[in-house]
N, C-alpha and C positions, 0 to 999 in steps of 0.2 A: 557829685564826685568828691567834694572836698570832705565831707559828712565819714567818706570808706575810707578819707587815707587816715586816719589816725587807728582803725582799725586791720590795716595795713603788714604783714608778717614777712619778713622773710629768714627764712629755715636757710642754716650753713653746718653742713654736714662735714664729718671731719675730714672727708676729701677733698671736698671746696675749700675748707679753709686752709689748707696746706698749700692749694695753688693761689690763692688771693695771700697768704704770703713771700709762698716764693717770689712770685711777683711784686710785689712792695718793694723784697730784698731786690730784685733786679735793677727797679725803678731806682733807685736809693743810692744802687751803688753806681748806675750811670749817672748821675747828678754829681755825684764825689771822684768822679774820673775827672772834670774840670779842675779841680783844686789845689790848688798845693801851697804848700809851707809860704813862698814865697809872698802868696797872698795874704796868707796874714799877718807877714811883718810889715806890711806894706799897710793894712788897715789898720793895723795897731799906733803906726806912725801918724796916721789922721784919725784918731780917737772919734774926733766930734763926728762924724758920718756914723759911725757904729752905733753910739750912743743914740745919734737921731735917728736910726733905723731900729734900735733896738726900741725906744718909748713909742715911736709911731706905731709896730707891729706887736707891742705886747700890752699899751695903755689906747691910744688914739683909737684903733682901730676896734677893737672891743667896743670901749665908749660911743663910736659911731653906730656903731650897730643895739646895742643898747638900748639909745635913741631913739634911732629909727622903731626898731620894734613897740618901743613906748606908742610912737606918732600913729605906729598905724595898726596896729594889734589887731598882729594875723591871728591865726588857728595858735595852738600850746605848740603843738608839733612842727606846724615851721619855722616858729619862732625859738623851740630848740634846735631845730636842724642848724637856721642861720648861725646861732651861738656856737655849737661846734664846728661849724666850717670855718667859722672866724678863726678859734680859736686853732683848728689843727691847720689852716691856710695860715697862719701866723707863726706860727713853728717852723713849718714848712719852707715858709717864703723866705725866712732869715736865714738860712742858710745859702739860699739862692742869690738873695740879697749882699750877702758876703762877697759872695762871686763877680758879679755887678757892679761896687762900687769897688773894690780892689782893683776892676778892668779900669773903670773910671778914675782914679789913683791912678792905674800904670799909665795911661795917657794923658796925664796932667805933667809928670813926672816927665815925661817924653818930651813934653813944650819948652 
């Protein structure tokens, strides 16, 4: 099995890719329904949380994986897969992350 997956294709027609991004836009813009202004004057006000969520999810967490790949040296192929999940899970995650510690901010605030 492991031998077929790097030989592996998948074909995206331009139908398909019109719904796998309408879809993304959907996904995307219900993530951005939670948010507002007020959260990020609110995490602007606690810098150091941003800062540590921003080195964690765009230095630490790369570096871990990195790592990892070194220690165990999959196939080329999963070991690029892991690289870009890291990296678009890292993208991804900081902005959800925003959300997160602002809540965490408003209920500190609250105390």
């Amino acid at each position: 099995m492991q031998g077929n997956l790097d030989s592996l294709v998948i074909n995206l027609n331009k139908e398909r890719l019109w719904v796998l991004n309408i879809t993304l836009a959907l996904i995307m813009f219900g993530v951005a329904l939670g948010i507002s202004m007020e959260d990020f004057k609110r995490l602007f006000k606690f810098s150091k949380l941003l800062l540590a969520g921003i080195i964690s999810q765009f230095f630490l967490l790369p570096l871990v994986t990195f790592i990892f790949i070194k220690l165990v040296n999959p196939m080329s192929s999963i070991a690029l897969g892991m690289m870009l999940l890291v990296a678009f899970w890292a993208t991804w995650n900081i902005f959800s992350g925003i959300v997160l510690a602002s809540y965490w901010v408003k209920q500190k605030v609250k105390e």
